[in-house]
C-alpha positions, 0 to 999 in steps of 0.5 A, a space after each residue: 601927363 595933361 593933353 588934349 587926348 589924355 582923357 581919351 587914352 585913360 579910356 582906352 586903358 580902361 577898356 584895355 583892363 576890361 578885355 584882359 579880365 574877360 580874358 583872364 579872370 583869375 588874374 590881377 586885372 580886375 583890381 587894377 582895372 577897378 582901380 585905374 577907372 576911379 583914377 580916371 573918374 576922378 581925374 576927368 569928372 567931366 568925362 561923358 563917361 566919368 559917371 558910368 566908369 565910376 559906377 562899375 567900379 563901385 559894384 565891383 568893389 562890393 561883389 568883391 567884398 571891399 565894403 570901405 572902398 565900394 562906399 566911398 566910390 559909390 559916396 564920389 559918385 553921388 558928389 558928381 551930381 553938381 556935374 549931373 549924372 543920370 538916375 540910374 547911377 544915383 540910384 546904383 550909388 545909393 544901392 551899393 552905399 546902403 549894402 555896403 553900410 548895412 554890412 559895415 553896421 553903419 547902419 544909420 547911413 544905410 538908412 539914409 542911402 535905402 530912403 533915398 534909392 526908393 525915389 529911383 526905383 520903379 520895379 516892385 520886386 526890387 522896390 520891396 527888398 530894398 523897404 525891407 532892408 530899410 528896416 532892418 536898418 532901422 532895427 538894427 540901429 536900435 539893437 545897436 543901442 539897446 543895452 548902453 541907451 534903451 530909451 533911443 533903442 525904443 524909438 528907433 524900434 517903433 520907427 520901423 513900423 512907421 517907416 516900412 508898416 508892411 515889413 516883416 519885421 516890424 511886428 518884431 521890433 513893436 514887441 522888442 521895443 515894449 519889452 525893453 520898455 518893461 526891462 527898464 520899469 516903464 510899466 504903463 508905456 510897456 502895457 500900452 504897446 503890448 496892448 497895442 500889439 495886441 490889436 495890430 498882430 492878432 494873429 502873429 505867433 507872439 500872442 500867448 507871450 503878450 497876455 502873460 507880458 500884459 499881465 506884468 506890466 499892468 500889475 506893476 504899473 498898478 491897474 489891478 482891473 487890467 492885471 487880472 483880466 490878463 491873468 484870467 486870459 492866461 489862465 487858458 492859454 494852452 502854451 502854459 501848463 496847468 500849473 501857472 494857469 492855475 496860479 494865474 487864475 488864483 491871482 486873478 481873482 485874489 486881485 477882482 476881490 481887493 478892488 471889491 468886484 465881487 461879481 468877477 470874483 465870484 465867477 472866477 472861483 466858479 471858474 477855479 473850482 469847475 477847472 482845478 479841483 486838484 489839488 485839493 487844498 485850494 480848491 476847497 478855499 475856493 469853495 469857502 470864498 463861495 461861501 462868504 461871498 453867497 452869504 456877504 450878498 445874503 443869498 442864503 441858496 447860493 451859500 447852502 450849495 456851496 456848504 454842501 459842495 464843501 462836505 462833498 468835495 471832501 468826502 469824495 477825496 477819500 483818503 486824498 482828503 487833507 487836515 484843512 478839507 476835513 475842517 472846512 467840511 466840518 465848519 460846513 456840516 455844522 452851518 448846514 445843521 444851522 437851518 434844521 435847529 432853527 425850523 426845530 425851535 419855531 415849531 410850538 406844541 399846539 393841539 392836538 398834542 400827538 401831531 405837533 409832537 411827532 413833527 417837533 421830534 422829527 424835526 429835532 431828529 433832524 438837527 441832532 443828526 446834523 450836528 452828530 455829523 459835524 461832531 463826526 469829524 474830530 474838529 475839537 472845535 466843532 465839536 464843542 459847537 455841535 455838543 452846546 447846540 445838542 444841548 439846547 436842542 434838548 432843553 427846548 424840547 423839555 421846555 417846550 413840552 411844558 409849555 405846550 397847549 393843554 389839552 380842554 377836558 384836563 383839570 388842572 391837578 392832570 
C-alpha cells in the first residue's frame, strides 16, 4: 500500500525478519528476510538505508550459496549509483559480483568486477587475494577457450602477467600459453615465449621441461643453431635418464655438423665419447668423426690420437667389441702403420752401409708389424691393404739395396 510511512514500516519488518533469524536460525527467516530487504531496496531505492539493505542481502544470498541471485542483487546495487551510494557498498557489490561470476564461470565479468573493486580497497591482505582471484579470472577465460580458440586462449594467458605480474600463477599461464603456441605449430612464437620464460622464471620448478620444450620448437621452426645448443643443454639435465640425454647430445652435434660449426661439432663428440662410452657402437662413430674431422683441418696429432683411441676403445671391449669396432679399429691400426712406411721409404742407403741398413731394417720392422696388426683383425678388406703395402715394403727394400752407395774401395765387377 503506498503511504507516507510505507517505507517506514518495510523497515521495520525487515528488522522484524532479522530478530526472528537471530532467534531461530534454522528456520525459514532468513530467506524470507533476504527476500523482503530486496523488495524493499527495490521499491524505495531512495530510502537512506536502501543501499545498506541491498548490501546484506547480496552477501547472504552468496554465503548461502545462490550464486544468480547474490549477482543480480549485488548488479541492482551497483545501478543505485545514479542515486549514490557509498564506497563501501560498491566495493561489497563488486566483491560479491566477482565471487559469485568466478563461481558461475562467468569468468569474463568477474574480471571486470575484481578490476574494478581493487580501486575500493585499502587493506593489503584483502588487496592481494583479491589480484589473485583476478588472475585466475584471466586464467581461467583462456582455459575456457583453449581447445575451440587457441589463438584467443593465448592471449588471454599472456594477459595474466600483465595484469597481476606478481601472481602465482602468472609463470603457469606464460608456460600454458607457449605450449599451446607449439600445439598449434606456431613454432618461432613458441620458441620466443619459451626462451622468454626462461629469463623471467629462472628458478621455477618448469625449467628442465622448458630445454627440452625450446629444443622442439627451434628444431621445428628451423633454427638449427638454437635447436642444438637446447639439445646440448638437455644432454645434462638430470631430470632425463641417460638415454634421451645421450640421444639428445648425438642430435646435438648431427645439427653443429650440417651448419658446418665445426668447432662445436668437434666439442660435442669430445664431450659424447668422454660421457657415453657405452654403447660401444656410437661411441666408437664418434671417435671416427674425431678422426675426419682432425684430418679435414689437417692436424695430423689430433687424427693420430683419435686413431689410436679407436684400437684402444675396441681392444679394451673385450669380448663386448662389436663387428663395427673391430672394422674401425682395423681401418685405424692400418692409418697408424701409414706414417711408419712413409718414414721407411725415405730413408736411403748411404755409407756407411752397416748403419743405414740397420735403421732402414728397423724401420720396415716397424711398419711390417703395423700392418701385421691390421691384417690381424680378419677385415678382408684391410687385409688386402695391409698385404699390397707388405708387398711394396719389400720391394723398396730390394730396391733400395740396389741402389744404395757403393762403398769407394769396391771395383766395379765387386
Amino acid at each position: 500500500v503506498d503511504h507516507e510511512r510505507s517505507a517506514e514500516a518495510g523497515y521495520a519488518a525487515l528488522l522484524e525478519w532479522r530478530r526472528k533469524t537471530e532467534t531461530d536460525p534454522e528456520g525459514p527467516w532468513r530467506m524470507q528476510g533476504i527476500d523482503s530487504a530486496l523488495r524493499f531496496a527495490a521499491t524505495f531505492p531512495q530510502h537512506e538505508n536502501a543501499a545498506s539493505v541491498q548490501t546484506v542481502a547480496s552477501e547472504e544470498l552468496f554465503e548461502l550459496g545462490q550464486l544468480e541471485q547474490a549477482a543480480a542483487a549485488a548488479q541492482d546495487l551497483l545501478a543505485m549509483s545514479e542515486g549514490g551510494i557509498q564506497d563501501s557498498h560498491r566495493k561489497t557489490a563488486l566483491l560479491v559480483l566477482g565471487h559469485a561470476s568466478f563461481d558461475l564461470g562467468e569468468f569474463s565479468v568477474a574480471e571486470s568486477a575484481y578490476t574494478q573493486s581493487l580501486h575500493y580497497l585499502e587493506d593489503e591482505e584483502q588487496t592481494a587475494s583479491v589480484r589473485e582471484r583476478l588472475a585466475a579470472s584471466i586464467y581461467s577465460q583462456a582455459s575456457a577457450v583453449a581447445a575451440t580458440d587457441p589463438a584467443m586462449a593465448v592471449e588471454h594467458y599472456q594477459r595474466v602477467r600483465f595484469a597481476v605480474p606478481e601472481s602465482a600463477i602468472a609463470a603457469t599461464a606464460d608456460y600454458d600459453a607457449a605450449i599451446l603456441l607449439m600445439q598449434t605449430d606456431r613454432w618461432q612464437m613458441a620458441a620466443e615465449s619459451m626462451a622468454d620464460f626462461r629469463q623471467r622464471y629462472p628458478d621455477h620448478e618448469l625449467q628442465d621441461q622448458v630445454t627440452v620444450n625450446l629444443a622442439t620448437a627451434w628444431l621445428e621452426s628451423g633454427d638449427k643453431d638454437a635447436a642444438a645448443g637446447e639439445l646440448v643443454r638437455v644432454s645434462r639435465l638430470e631430470s632425463e635418464d641417460s638415454e634421451v640425454r645421450r640421444a639428445a647430445l648425438w642430435q646435438a652435434v648431427e645439427l653443429y655438423t650440417e651448419t658446418g660449426d665445426e668447432a662445436q661439432a668437434r666439442a660435442g663428440w669430445m664431450d659424447y665419447v668422454a660421457r657415453f662410452p657405452l654403447p660401444l657402437d656410437p661411441a666408437m662413430e664418434a671417435r671416427n668423426a674425431l678422426v675426419e674431422l682432425y684430418k679435414q683441418q689437417g692436424d695430423a696429432q689430433g687424427t693420430i690420437k683419435w686413431l689410436n683411441a679407436i684400437v684402444a676403445a675396441d681392444r679394451e671391449a673385450g669380448s663386448a667389441a662389436s663387428g663395427r669396432s673391430k672394422s674401425l679399429a682395423a681401418h685405424a691400426t692400418l692409418e697408424l702403420a701409414e706414417p711408419d712406411r712413409q718414414a721407411f721409404e725415405m730413408l736411403t742407403l748411404d755409407a756407411p752401409l752397416e748403419k743405414s741398413l740397420a735403421r732402414k731394417k728397423a724401420m720396415m720392422e716397424t711398419a711390417l708389424a703395423g700392418y701385421a696388426d691390421a691384417a690381424e683383425y680378419g677385415i678382408s678388406e684391410v687385409t688386402t691393404q695391409a698385404t699390397f703395402r707388405v708387398a711394396e715394403i719389400y720391394r723398396d727394400f730390394g730396391t733400395a739395396l740396389m741402389d744404395s752407395e757403393r762403398p769407394s774401395d769396391l771395383d766395379e765387377a765387386a
